[in-house]
N, C-alpha and C positions, 0 to 999 in steps of 0.2 A: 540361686534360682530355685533349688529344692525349696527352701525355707518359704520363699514368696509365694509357689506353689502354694505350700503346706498352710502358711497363713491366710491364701484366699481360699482354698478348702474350707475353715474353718469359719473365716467370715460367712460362704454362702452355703451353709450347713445352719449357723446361728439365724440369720434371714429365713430357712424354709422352715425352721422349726418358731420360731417367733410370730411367723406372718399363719401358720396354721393351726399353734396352741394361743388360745387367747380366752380369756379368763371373761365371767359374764360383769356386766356395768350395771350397778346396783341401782335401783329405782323407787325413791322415797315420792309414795303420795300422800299429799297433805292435807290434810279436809281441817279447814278454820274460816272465821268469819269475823266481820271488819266493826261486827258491836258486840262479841268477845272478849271481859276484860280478860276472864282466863286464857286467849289467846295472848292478849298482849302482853301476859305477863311469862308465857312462857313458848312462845316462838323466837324473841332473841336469842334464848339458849340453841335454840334448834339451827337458828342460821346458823348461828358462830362455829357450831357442831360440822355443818355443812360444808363450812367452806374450810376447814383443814382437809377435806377427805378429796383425793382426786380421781377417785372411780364412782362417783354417785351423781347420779341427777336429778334434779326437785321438780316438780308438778304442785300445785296450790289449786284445789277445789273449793266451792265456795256453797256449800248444802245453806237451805233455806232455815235448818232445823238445827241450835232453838231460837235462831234471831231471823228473821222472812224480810225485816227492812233493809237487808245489809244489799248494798247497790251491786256488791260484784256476784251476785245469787243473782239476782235479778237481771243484770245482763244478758245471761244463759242460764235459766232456771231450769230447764228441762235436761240439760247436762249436768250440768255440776249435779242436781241431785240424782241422778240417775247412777253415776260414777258411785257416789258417797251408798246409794241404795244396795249399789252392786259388790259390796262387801260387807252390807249390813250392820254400819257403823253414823247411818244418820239418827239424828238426833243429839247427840253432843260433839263438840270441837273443845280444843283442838284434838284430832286423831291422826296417826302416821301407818302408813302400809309397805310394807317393805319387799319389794320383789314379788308383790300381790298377798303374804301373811301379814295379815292381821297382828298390829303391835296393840298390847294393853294400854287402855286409860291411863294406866299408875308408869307405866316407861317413862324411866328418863329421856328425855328428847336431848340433852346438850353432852351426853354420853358416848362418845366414840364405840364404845363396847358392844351398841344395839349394831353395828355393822358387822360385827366380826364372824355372827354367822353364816353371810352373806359373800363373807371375801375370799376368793381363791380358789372358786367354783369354775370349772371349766366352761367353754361354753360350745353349747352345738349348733349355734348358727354366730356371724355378725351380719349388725346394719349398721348403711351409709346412707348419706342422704344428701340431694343437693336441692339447695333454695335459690329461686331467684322471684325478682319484684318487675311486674312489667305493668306500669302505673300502679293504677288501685288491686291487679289480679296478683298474687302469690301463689306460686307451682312450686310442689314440692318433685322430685323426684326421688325414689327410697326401692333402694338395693337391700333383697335378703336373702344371705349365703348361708348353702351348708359347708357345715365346716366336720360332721362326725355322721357316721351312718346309724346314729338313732333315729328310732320310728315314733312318729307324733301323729294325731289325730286331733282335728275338732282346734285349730290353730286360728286364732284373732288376730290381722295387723293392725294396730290403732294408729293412728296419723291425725296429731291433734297439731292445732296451734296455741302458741303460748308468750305471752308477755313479760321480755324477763323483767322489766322493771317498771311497779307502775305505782307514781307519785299521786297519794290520792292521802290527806289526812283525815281516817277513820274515828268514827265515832267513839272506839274502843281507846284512840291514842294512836294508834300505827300512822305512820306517813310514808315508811313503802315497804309495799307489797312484792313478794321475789316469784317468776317463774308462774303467774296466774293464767289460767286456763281459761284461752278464750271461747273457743269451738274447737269440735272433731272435724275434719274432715271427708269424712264419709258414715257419718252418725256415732252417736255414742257406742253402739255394740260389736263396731270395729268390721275391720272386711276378713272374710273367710279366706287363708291361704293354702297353699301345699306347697311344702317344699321342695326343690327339685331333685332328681333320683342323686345325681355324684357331686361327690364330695367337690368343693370348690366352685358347682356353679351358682348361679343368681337368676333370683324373679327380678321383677323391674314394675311397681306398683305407682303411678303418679296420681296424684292428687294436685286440688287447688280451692281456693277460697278468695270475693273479695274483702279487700280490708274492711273493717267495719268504721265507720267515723268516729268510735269512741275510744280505737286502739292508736297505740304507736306505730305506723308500721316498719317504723327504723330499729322497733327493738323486740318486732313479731318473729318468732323461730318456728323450725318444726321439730315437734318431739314425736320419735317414733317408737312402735316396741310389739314386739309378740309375747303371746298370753295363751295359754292351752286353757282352754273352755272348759275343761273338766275339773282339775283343782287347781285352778288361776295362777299359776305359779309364771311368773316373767321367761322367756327364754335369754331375751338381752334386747338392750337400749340402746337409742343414741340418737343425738339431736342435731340441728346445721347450727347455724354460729349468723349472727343478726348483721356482722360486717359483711357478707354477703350478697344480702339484700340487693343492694344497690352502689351507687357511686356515691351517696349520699347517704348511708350509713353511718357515716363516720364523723363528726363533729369535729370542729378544730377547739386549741382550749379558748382562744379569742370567742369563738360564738358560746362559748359553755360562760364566759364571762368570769374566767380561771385564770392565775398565775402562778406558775412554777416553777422555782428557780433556789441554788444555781443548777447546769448541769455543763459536766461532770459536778458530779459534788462530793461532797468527805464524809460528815459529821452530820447533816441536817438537810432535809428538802422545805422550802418555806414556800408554805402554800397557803396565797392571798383567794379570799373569796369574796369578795366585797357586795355582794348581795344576799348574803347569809343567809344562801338556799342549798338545802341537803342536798349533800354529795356524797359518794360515794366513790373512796379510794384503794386500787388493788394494784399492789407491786407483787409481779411477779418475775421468776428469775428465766432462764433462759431454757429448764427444764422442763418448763411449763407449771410447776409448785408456787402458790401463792405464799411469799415470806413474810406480807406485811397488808393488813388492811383498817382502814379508819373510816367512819362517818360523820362528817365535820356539818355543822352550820355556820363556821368561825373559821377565820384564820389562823393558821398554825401552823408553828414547825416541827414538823416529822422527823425523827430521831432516826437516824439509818448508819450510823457507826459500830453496831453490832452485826454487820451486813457483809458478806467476802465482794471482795471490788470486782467488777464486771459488766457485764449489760443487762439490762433489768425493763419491765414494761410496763411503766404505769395506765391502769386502764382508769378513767374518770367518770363518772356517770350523775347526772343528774336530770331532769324533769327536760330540761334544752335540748340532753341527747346523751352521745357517747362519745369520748376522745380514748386512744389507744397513743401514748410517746414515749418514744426510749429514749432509756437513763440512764446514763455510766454514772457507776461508785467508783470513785476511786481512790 
């Protein structure tokens, strides 16, 4: 009985210290445009960069400057450039902002290393957030805790919405766009907040938008984040998740017009696309770590024998929608 004791001591010791250090979520803004050949020549590094790191979140700005025809500028012209204005980096793409610093022209973008100064930073507040869809209207609601008795002044909540995936083939070559900014919320210069005086409690800030008829709204999120108004530094991120949404969120692979098989499987997932339209595939494992991703226009079998057997989630995406199905290796 001592021991049992002693080990849930320990469990609810690791719990209060877990649940109240918690390290900030890195926040890459993107400023590129869709008749950009030097975007399209070096934003694949950037995603690919992207998606090994599991504490970072993307945003895509779309400034008018040096291309004004590009159709996702134009959408919301008066944000996108207003964002891109407000770090004083309009005028050329592609550019990257990291936790609100200003990353050089000449940075590598497909570099794991540009995060490293970024990782392991503690953090003095977190956000939550929840999304729901009630027809055309999306309500956000976004929780922001103190988490350390720092004093901040001149504090920004921003509450944007964002598209994480939108099928559009760009003049430049691109045919999807990740994470594009559709509108703010409560304007592009964010709502003024105060934090509350003790440690642990929360504001409660909602917002809402309705869809716009040019968006997805099965694949609209909200991205949220505080920003100190004086040297734009992030205090921390964090976004809702698009399955959410609604009941209709979620695609099956029959309407995605996908086959995948077998499951369980060993050596191979063979994946029939018979309308050889980009897709997007992400196996991830049970951690939440993506082990394996591919962009197919084609049929193919996906090599998964180098994989430990277990349950696994492939999420599928294409222009039809979004399917999430689990997969035993075994």
């Amino acid at each position: 009985m001592k021991n049992i004791r002693h080990h849930f001591t320990l469990v609810l010791l690791f719990f209060v210290l877990y649940t109240q250090a918690q390290n900030k979520v890195i926040l890459q803004e993107h400023f590129t445009n869709t008749l950009c050949s030097v975007c399209a020549s070096r934003n694949p590094g950037l995603y690919t960069n992207l998606r090994t790191q599991q504490d970072v979140l993307h945003v895509s700005f779309y400034p008018s400057s040096p291309y004004p025809a590009c159709v996702l500028n134009q959408h919301n012209k008066a944000e996108n450039d207003a964002r891109t204005n407000f770090y004083s980096v309009y005028g050329s793409t592609p550019r990257i902002v990291l936790n609100g610093v200003v990353q050089s022209s000449s940075t590598n973008y497909a570099s794991a290393d540009i995060f490293t100064p970024f990782k392991g930073i503690a953090a003095d507040i977190s956000i939550s957030i929840q999304q729901t869809l009630e027809g055309d209207l999306i309500k956000s609601k976004v929780w922001v805790k103190r988490l350390t008795n720092k004093i901040y002044t001149n504090l920004k909540l921003q509450v944007m919405y964002v598209e994480d995936t939108l099928f559009y083939n760009s003049p430049n070559g691109e045919s999807n766009h990740y994470d594009v900014f559709r509108k703010s919320a409560n304007g592009i210069q964010g709502i003024d907040v105060i934090l509350p005086s003790n440690i642990g409690d929360s504001i409660l800030v909602s917002a809402q938008t309705t869809v716009n008829s040019a968006w997805n709204k099965n694949r609209i999120y909200t991205l949220a984040f505080v920003q100190n108004g004086i040297d734009k530094s992030i205090l921390n991120t964090a976004k809702s998740t698009t399955s959410k949404l609604s009941s209709t969120g979620l695609e099956t692979l029959h309407d995605l017009g996908i086959k995948v098989y077998p499951n369980p499987a060993t050596s191979f997932l063979n994946i029939e696309l018979p309308n050889n339209e980009n897709t997007n595939f992400s196996l991830i494992n049970i951690l939440g770590e993506l082990v394996l991703y591919e962009q197919l226009n084609h049929s193919k079998n996906l090599e998964i024998s180098n994989l430990n057997k277990g349950l696994y989630f492939l999420v599928i995406e294409n222009s039809r929608g979004k399917s999430t199905q689990k997969i035993i290796i075994k």
